[in-house]
N, C-alpha and C positions, 0 to 999 in steps of 0.2 A: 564043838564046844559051844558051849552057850554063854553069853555074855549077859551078865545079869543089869540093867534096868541100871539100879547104881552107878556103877562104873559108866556106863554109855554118858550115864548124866551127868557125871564130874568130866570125862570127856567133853563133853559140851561145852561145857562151863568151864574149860578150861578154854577149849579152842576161841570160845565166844571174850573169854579175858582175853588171851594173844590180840583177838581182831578190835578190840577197844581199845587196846594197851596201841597197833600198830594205826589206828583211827586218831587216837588222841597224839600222837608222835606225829601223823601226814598233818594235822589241825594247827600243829607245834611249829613244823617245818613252815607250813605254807604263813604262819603271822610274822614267823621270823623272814622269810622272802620277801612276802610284802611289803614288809620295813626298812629292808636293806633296798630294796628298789624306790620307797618314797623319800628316803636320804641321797639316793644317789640321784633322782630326780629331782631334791633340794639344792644338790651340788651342784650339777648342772646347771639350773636356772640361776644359782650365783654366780659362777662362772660367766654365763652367756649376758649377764648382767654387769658385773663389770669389764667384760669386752666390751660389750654397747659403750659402757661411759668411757672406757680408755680411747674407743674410736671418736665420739664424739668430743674429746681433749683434744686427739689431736687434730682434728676439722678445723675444731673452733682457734688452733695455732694456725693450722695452715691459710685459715681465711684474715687472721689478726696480720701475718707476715706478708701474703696479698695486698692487701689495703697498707700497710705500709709502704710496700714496694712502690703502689701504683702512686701513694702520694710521694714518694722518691721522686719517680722518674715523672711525674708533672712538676715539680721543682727544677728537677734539672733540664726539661723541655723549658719553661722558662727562662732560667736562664741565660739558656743558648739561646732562645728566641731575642732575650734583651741583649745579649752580645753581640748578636748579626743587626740586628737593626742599629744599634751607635756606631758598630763597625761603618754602614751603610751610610750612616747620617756623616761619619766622619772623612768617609773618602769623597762624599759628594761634596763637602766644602773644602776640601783640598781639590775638586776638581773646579768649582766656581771660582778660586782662589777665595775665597771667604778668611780659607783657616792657611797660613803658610807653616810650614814644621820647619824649626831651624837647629841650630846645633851650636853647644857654646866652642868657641876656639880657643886653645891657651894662647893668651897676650905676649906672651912669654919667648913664644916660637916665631922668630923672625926669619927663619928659615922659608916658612912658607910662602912667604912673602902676599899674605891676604891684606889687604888693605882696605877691610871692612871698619865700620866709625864704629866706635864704642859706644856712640851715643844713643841711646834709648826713644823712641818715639812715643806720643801718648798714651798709647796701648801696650808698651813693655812692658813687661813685669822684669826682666833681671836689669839692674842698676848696676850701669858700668862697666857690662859683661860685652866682650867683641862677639858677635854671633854672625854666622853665614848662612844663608839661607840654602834649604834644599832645594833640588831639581822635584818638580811636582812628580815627574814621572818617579825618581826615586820614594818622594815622600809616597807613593801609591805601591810601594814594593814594600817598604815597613812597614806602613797599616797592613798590607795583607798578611806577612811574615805574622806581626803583631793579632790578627784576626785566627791565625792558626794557632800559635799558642794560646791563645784564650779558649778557643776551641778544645786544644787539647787537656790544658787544666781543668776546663768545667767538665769534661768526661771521664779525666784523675777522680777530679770528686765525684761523680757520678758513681764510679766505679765503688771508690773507697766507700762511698756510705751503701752499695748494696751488700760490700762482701759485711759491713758491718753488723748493717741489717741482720745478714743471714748468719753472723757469728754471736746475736743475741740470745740465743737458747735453741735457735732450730733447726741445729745440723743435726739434731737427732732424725729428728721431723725428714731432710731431705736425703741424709743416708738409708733410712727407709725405705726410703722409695726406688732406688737404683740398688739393685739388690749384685 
C-alpha cells in the first residue's frame, strides 16, 4: 500500500500539534509548580518569622521577670540583713545592761504579791504603770524568739511577692517550660 505524501503530512502535523499541544501543557504545569512552591516558600518564611518574634516575646518576658525577681530577692536580702543587725544591736545592749526589757503588771492583782513602785524614773516612759523587770537571760530568749519571727515574716513576704511576681502574666511563660 502506498501512503500518499498528503496524509503522511497531515500525520505530521498532527503528531507535531499533540507535541506542542503536550509542550505548552509541561510549560503550564511547571509555572503553575513554580508558583505553588514560591507561595509555599512565602508561607514558610512567614511562619518562621513570626516564631522568631513569638520567641523573642517571650525572652524579652523571661528576662523582664529575672530582673524582677533578682530586684525581689535583693530587697528581701536586705531586709533580713537589716533585721539581724537591730536584732544583734539589741541583744548586745540587753547584754551590757544598756537596754532592760520589762513588763507591765496588773496593779490590780495583789495576789502576786510584787512589790515593785510604781513610780517612774527619768527615763520612763509609762506613767504610773507598776513594771517588773526581766531576767536578762530571759529578755535574750525573747529577742531571739522575737529574731525568728521576724525572720520568718520577711521570708512570708519574700515568698508572697515572688509567687506574685510570677502570677503577673508569666505562668504561661513557666508552664512552658516544664512540659
Amino acid at each position: 500500500m502506498v501512503v500518499p505524501w498528503k496524509v503522511i503530512g497531515v500525520l505530521g502535523l498532527v503528531l507535531a500539534g499533540f507535541g506542542s499541544a503536550w509542550q505548552v501543557q509541561d510549560w503550564r504545569y511547571g509555572r503553575q509548580l513554580a508558583e505553588q512552591a514560591r507561595l509555599q516558600a512565602e508561607s514558610l518564611n512567614q511562619l518562621a518569622q513570626a516564631a522568631a518574634a513569638a520567641q523573642q516575646a517571650e525572652q524579652d518576658k523571661r528576662l523582664a521577670l529575672e530582673q524582677r525577681l533578682a530586684a525581689s530577692e535583693q530587697t528581701h536580702f536586705e531586709k533580713l540583713t537589716n533585721a539581724e543587725k537591730d536584732q544583734a544591736l539589741l541583744r548586745d545592749r540587753l547584754a551590757t545592761s544598756d537596754l532592760r526589757l520589762s513588763v507591765l503588771i496588773d496593779a490590780t492583782d495583789v495576789a502576786k504579791g510584787c512589790d515593785v513602785s510604781a513610780t517612774t524614773g527619768a527615763g520612763g516612759v509609762d506613767h504610773a504603770a507598776v513594771r517588773a523587770r526581766l531576767d536578762p537571760a530571759h529578755a535574750q530568749r525573747i529577742i531571739a524568739i522575737a529574731d525568728t519571727g521576724d525572720r520568718g515574716l520577711i521570708a512570708l513576704q519574700a515568698c508572697q511577692d515572688y509567687v506574685r511576681t510570677l502570677s503577673d502574666g508569666s505562668a504561661p511563660l513557666l508552664r512552658s517550660e516544664h512540659p
